[in-house]
C-alpha positions in Angstrom: 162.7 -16.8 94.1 163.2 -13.5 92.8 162.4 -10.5 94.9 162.1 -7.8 92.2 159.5 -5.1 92.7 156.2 -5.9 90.4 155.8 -3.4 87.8 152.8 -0.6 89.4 150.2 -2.3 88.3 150.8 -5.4 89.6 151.9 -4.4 92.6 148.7 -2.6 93.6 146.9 -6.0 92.2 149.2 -8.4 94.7 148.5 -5.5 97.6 145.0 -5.9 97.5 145.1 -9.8 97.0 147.2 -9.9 100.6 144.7 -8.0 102.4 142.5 -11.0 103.0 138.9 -11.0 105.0 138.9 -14.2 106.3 134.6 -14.3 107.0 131.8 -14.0 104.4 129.6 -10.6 104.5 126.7 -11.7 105.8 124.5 -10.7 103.2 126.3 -12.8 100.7 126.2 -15.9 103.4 128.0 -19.1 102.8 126.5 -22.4 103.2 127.1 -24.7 105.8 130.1 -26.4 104.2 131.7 -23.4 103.5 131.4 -22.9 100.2 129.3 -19.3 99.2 126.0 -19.3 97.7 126.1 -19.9 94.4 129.2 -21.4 94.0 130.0 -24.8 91.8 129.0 -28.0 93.0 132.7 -29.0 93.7 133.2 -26.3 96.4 134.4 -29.2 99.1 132.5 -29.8 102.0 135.7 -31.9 103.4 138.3 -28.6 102.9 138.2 -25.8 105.0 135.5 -22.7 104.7 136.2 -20.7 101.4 138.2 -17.3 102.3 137.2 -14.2 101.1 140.1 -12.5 99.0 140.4 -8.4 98.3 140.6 -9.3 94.5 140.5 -12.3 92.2 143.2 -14.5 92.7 144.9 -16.3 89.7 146.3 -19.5 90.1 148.4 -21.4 87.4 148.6 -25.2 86.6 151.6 -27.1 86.1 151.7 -30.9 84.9 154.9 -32.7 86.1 155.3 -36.4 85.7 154.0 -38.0 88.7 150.8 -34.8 88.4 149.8 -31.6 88.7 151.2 -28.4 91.3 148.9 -25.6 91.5 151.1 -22.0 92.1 149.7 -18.8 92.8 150.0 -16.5 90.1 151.2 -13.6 92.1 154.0 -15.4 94.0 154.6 -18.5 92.5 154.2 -19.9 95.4 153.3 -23.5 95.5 149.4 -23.9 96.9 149.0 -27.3 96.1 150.4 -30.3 94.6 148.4 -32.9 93.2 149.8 -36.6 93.2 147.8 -38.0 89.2 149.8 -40.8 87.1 149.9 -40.5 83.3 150.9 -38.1 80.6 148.9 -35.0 81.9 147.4 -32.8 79.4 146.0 -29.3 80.9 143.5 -26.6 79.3 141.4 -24.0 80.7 137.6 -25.1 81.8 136.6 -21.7 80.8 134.8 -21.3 83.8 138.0 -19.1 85.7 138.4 -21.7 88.3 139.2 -25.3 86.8 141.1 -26.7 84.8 140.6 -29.6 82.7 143.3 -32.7 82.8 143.2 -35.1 80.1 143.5 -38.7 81.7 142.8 -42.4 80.5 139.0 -42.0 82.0 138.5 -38.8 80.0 138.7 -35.2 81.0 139.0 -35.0 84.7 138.2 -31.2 86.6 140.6 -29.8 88.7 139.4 -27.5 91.1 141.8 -24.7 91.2 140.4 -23.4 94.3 139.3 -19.8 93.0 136.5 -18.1 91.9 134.4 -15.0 91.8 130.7 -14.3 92.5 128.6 -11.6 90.7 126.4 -9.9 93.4 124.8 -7.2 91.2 127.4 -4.0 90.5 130.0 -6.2 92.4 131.7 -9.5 93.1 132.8 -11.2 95.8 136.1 -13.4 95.5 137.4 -16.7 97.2 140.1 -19.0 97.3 140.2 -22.8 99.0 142.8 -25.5 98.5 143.1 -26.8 95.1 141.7 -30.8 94.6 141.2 -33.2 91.9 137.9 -33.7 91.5 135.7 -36.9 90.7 133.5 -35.0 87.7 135.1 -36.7 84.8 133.7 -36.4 81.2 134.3 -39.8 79.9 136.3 -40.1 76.5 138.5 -42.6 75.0 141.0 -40.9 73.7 140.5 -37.2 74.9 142.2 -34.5 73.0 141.6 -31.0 72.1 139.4 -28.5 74.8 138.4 -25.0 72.9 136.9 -22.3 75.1 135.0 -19.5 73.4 132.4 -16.8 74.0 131.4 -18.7 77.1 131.1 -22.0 75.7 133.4 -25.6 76.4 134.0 -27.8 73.6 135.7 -31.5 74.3 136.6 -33.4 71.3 137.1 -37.1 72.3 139.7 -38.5 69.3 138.8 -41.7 70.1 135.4 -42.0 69.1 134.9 -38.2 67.2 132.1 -37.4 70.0 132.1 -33.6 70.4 130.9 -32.5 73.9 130.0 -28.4 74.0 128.4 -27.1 77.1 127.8 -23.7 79.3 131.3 -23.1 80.3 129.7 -21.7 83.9 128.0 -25.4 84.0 131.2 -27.3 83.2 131.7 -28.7 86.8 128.1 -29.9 87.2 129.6 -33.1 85.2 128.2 -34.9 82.2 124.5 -35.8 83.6 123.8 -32.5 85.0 125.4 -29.8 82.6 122.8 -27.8 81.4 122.7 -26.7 77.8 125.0 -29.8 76.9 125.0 -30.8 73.2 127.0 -33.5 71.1 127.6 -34.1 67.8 129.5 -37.4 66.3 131.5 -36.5 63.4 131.0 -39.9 60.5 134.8 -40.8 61.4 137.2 -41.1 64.9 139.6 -39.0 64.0 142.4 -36.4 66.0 140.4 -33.1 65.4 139.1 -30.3 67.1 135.4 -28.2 67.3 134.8 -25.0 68.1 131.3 -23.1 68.9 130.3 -20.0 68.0 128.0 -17.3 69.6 125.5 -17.6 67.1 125.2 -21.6 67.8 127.5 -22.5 65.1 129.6 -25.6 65.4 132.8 -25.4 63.3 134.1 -29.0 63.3 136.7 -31.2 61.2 136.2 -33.6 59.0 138.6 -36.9 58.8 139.4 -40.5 59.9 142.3 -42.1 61.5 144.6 -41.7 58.2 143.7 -38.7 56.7 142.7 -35.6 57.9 140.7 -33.7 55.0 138.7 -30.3 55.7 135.9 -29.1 58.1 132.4 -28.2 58.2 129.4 -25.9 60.1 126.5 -26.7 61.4 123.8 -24.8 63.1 122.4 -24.9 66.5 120.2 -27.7 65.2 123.1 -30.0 63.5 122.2 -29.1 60.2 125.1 -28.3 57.3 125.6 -24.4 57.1 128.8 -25.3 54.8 132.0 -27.8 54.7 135.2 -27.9 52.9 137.6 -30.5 51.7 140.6 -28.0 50.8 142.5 -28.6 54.2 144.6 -31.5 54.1 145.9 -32.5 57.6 143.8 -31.0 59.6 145.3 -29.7 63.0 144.5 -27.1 65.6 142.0 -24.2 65.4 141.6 -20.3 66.6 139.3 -18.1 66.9 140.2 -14.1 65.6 138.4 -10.7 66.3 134.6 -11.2 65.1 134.3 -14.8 65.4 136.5 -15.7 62.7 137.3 -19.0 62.8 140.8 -20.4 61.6 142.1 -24.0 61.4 144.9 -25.3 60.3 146.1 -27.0 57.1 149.4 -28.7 55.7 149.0 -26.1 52.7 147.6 -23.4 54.5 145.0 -22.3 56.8 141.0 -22.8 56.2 138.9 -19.6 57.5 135.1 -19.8 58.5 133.4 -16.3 58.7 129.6 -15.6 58.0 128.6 -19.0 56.9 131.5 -20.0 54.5 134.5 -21.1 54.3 137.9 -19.6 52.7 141.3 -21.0 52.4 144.4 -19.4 52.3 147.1 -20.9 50.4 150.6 -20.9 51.7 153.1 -19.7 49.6 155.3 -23.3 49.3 153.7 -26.3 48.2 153.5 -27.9 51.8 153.5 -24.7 54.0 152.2 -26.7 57.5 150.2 -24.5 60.1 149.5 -27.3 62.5 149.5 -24.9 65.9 148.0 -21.9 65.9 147.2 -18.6 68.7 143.8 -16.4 68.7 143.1 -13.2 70.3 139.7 -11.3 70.3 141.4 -8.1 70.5 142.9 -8.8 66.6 141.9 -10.0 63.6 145.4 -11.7 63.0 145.9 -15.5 64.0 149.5 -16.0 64.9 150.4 -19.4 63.6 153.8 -21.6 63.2 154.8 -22.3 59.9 156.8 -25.5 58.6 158.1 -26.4 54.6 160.0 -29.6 54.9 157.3 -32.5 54.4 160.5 -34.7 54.8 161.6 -33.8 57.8 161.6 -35.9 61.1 161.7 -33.2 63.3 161.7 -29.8 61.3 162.8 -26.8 63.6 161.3 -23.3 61.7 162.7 -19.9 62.3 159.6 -18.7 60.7 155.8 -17.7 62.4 152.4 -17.4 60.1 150.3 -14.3 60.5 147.0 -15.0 59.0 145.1 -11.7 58.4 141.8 -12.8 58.5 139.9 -9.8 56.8 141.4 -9.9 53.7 142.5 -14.0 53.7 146.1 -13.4 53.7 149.1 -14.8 54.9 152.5 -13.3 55.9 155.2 -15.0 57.0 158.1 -13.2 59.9 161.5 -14.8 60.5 163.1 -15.0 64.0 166.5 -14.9 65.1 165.8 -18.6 66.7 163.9 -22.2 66.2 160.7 -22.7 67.9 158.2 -25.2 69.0 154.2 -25.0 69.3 154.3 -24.9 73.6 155.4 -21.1 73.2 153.1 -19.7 70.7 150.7 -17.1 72.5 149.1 -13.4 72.0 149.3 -10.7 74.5 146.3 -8.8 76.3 146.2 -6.2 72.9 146.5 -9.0 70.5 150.3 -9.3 70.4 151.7 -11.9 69.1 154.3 -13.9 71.1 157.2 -16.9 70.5 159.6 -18.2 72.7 162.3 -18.8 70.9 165.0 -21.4 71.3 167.8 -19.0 71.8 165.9 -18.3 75.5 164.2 -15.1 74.0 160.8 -14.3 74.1 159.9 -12.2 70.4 157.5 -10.1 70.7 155.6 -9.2 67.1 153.2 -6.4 66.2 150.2 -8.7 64.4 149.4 -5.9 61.8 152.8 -5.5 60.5 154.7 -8.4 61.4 157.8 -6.2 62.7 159.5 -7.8 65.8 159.3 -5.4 68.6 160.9 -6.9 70.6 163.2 -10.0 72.1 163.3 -10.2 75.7 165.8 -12.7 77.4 163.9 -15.3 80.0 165.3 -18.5 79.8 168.5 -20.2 78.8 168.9 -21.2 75.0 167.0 -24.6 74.7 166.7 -27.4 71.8 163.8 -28.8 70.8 163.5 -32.4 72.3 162.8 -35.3 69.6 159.6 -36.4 71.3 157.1 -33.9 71.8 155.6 -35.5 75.0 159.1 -34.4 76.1 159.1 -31.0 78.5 160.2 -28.0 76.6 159.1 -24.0 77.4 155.5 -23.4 77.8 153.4 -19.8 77.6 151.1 -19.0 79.0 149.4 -14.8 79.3 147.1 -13.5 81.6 146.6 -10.0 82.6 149.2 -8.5 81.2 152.2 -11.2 82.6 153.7 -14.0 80.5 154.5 -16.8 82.5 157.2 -18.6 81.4 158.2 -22.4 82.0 161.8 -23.3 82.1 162.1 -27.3 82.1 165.8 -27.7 82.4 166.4 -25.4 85.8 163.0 -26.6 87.0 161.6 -22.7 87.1 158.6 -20.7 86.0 159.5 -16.8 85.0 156.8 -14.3 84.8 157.3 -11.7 82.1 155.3 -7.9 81.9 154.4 -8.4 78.0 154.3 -4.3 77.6 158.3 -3.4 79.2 159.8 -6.8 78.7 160.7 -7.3 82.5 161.1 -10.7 84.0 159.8 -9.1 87.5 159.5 -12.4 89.3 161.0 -16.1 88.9 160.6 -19.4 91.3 162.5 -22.6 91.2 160.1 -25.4 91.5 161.0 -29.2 92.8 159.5 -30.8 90.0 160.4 -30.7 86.4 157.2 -28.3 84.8 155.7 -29.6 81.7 152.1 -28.2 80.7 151.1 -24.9 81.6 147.5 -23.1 81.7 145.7 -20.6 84.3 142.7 -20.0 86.5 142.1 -16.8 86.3 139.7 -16.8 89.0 136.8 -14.9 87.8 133.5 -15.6 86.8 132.3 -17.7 84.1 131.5 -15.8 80.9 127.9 -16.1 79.6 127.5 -17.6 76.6 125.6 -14.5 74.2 123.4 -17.3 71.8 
């Protein structure tokens, strides 16, 4: 590993994180298995007594073949690694302290072992050792997990059973969650939902051949609107002021205020199958590929989607791509990691390329896409970074460009998310 400095602000962050208080103030009391009051349900009584930490602590999730190591976000230090067969899928829980793994039971918690509790005008923050835990939300085929304004979504493509609860409630398990709802959609199909604040489930439409178009319904299930003009459905976003995009092989379809809007790409079959959000811009960051022929197309060109005025520009790179590397900085920027080992930085409004920082070797996209290849991931200003082929993860200060720390790890990483360690957001409908 890397000993470069951090960058300032980091460095006071990791300062703080080290000086540890290793027992609970009394007036915020534990229980008697260690875990603080308050806490989720899967706060182990078998693991040792939660430790009190200076700060949150962020922790990062990395699938491997064979399951899951848990790093700490700081050091990259290994904390834990967790023996899982199967292809391992990973996404945020939304509740800053697990993480969801898609398995042949459904989506199974992971309990990154950090979290914060709200105590009035303060928080109090702990860390245990990371487990797999036995809340599972059955599904048959699970697929896409959207996080948003404090709500979970789990889309099961198996049987089109859409699952959106209290992200704060997401490791009381399916009987327990309060505020849970489902919805079926008419046909199993590989698609994705998203909640709004207002209540508003944005959902797509399709069957197992064909992929068509989406539609809202209200807290109470009933049709707000729905659209058929997004052919091949694929992947969602959500922009500044709960604009929802999703994407389309011609385009991308927008839902703002009760309707829906497409935008048109400008070639016939203009794909935007993998898309990025950030609340702090109205621009979705998006890939973008034109050869409905190809077996495995490799663009050199991203999608910005400008969601106030339905608009779409397109901004060529000096590299290939694949959708693993897509992701938006802290302000809204938008971010690639390119094949050439560069990671292109891209102002959202204008579409200029600010900048290309070198992390990793050059790469080629692998034929299968269950095949490792680069991963990003941002939190708090820091770009982490996988590198399959040297077996190391890179983490990247998004505003100077510098690759301030690196680890090698001793398994080959292939999905990527974090645990930021914070408290769960509250959902505002």
């Amino acid at each position: 590993m890397t000993t470069a400095p951090l960058p300032r602000a980091r460095r006071a962050a990791a300062t703080a994180t080290l000086a540890l208080t290793t027992t609970l103030l009394a007036a915020c009391a534990g229980t008697a298995d260690g875990a603080p009051a308050g806490a989720t349900p899967t706060a182990q009584a078998t693991t040792p007594a939660a430790q009190e930490r200076a700060t949150a602590v962020p922790r990062l999730a990395v699938s491997y073949d064979g399951g899951v190591q848990v790093l700490d976000a700081t050091t990259l230090e290994v904390v834990a690694d967790l023996p899982l067969d199967g292809y391992l899928r990973l996404n945020p829980a939304g509740d800053g302290r697990h993480v969801v793994v898609s398995t042949a039971e459904g989506f199974r918690l992971l309990d990154a072992g950090t979290w914060s509790d709200e105590h009035g005008d303060h928080a109090h923050h702990f860390t245990v050792d990371p487990l797999l835990t036995d809340v599972t939300y059955p599904a048959v085929t699970p697929g896409h997990v959207v996080v948003h304004d404090g709500r979970t979504v789990l889309f099961d493509d198996g049987t089109g059973t859409v699952t959106a609860l209290d992200a704060g409630d997401v490791a009381h398990g399916p009987d327990d969650a309060a505020g849970a709802r489902t919805h079926t959609t008419p046909h199993a199909h590989h698609g994705v939902a998203v909640e709004l604040h207002d209540g508003t489930l944005v959902v797509s439409d399709g069957t197992e051949d064909a992929r068509t178009g989406a539609r809202a319904l209200d807290a109470d299930g009933r049709e707000i609107a729905a659209s058929d003009e997004c052919p091949g459905v694929h992947g969602e976003s959500v922009a500044a002021d709960d604009v929802v995009a999703i994407g389309c092989e011609n385009g991308v379809l927008l839902y703002r205020d009760g309707t829906f809007t497409h935008v048109t790409s400008p070639d016939p079959y203009g794909r935007i199958g993998n898309q990025a959000g950030s609340d702090a811009s109205p621009v979705v960051l998006g890939d973008y590929k034109s050869d409905p022929d190809a077996d495995l197309e490799r663009p050199t060109r991203v999608s910005l989607v400008d969601t106030r005025t339905a608009t779409l520009r397109l901004v060529d790179l000096p590299a290939s791509y694949t959708f693993r590397p897509l992701a938006r900085g802290d302000a809204g920027e938008a971010l690639v990691l390119g094949t050439d080992g560069a990671l292109h930085v891209i102002d959202p409004e204008t579409g200029a390329l600010v900048r290309s920082v070198p992390v990793v070797a050059p790469w080629e996209e692998p034929a299968e896409w269950q095949t490792p290849r680069p991963a990003v991931r941002v939190h708090d200003g820091t770009a982490y970074v996988t590198e399959p082929a040297t077996r190391s993860i890179h983490a990247v200060d998004v505003l100077t460009g510098e690759v301030y720390r690196s680890a090698r790890l001793d398994v080959v990483p292939d999905e990527l998310t974090v645990a930021p360690g914070g408290t769960a957001p509250t959902h505002s409908h």
